[in-house]
N, C-alpha and C positions, 0 to 999 in steps of 0.2 A: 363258648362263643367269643369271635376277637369283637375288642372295643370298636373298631370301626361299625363292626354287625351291630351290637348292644344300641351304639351313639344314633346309627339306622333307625333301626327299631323300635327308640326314643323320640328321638325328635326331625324324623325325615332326612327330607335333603338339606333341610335349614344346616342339619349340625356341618356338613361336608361345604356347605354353600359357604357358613360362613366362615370356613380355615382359606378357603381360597381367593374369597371377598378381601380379606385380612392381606392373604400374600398379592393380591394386584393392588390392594391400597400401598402398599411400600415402594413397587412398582412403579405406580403414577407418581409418587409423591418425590420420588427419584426422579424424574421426568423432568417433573418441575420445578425442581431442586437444581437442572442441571441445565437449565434452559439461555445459558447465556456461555456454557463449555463448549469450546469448538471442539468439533469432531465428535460429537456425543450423538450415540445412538438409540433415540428413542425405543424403549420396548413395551407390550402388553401382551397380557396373558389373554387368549381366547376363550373366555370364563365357560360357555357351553361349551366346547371340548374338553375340559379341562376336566367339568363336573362329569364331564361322560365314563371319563379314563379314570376320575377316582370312583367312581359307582360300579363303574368294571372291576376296581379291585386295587386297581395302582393307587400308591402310599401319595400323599399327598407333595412331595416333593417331587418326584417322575412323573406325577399328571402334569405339575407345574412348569418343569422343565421342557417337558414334548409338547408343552400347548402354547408355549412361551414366544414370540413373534417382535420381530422388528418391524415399527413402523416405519409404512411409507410418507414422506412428508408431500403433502400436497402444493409447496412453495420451497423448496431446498434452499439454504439457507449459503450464504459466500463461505462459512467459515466450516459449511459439513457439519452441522449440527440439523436434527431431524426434527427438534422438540416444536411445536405448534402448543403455544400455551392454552387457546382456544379449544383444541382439541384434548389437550390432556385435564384442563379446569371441567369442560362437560365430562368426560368418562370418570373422572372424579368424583364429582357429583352423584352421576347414575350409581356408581359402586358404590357409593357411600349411603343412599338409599337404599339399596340394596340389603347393604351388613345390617342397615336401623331395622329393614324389615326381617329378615332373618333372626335378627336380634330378639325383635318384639313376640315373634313366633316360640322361638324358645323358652323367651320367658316365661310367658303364656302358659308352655307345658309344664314350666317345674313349678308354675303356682297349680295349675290342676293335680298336678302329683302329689304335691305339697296337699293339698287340700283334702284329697282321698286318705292320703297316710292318716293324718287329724281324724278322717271322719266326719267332715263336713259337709 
């Protein structure tokens, strides 16, 4: 059985959720990061397709890559910069909720595993 299957089989979508949670936190945080570069092009990951293409089978870098998207700026900026801090501070947020709950679900299981191994 490959580790993708096993990680499955463990701990759900959580485990695949949260490698992808992970790679759009870097993402946004590049956003934000870059929110005063002209000519900078917003990007984000469309984390439901993303989680589709890795559950179909795709490694977790070609989910990321094919799900991968430039934002459109809802106010474009003089200097060609797409960043909206507004918009990338909430998607932040939301993903980063996300990873704590994914996080917590995991946890969760390797204390119940933890705890069957014991005998408790």
């Amino acid at each position: 059985m490959s580790d993708a299957a096993n990680n499955t089989s463990l701990f759900g979508i959580h485990g695949m959720a949260l490698e992808l949670r992970s790679q759009r936190m870097g993402m946004l945080t590049s956003n934000i990061a870059n929110a005063a570069t002209p000519n900078y092009k917003a990007k984000d990951i469309d984390f439901t397709a993303a989680l589709k293409s890795e559950m179909g089978g795709a490694n977790i870098d070609a989910a990321t890559a094919r799900n991968t998207q430039f934002r459109v700026p809802v106010m474009p900026s003089m200097d060609g910069n797409t960043v909206d801090l507004n918009t990338e501070q909430v998607a932040f947020s939301q993903n980063a909720m996300g990873y704590s709950t994914s996080l917590s679900f995991i946890s969760g299981r390797v204390n119940t595993i933890t705890r069957a191994i014991k005998g408790e």
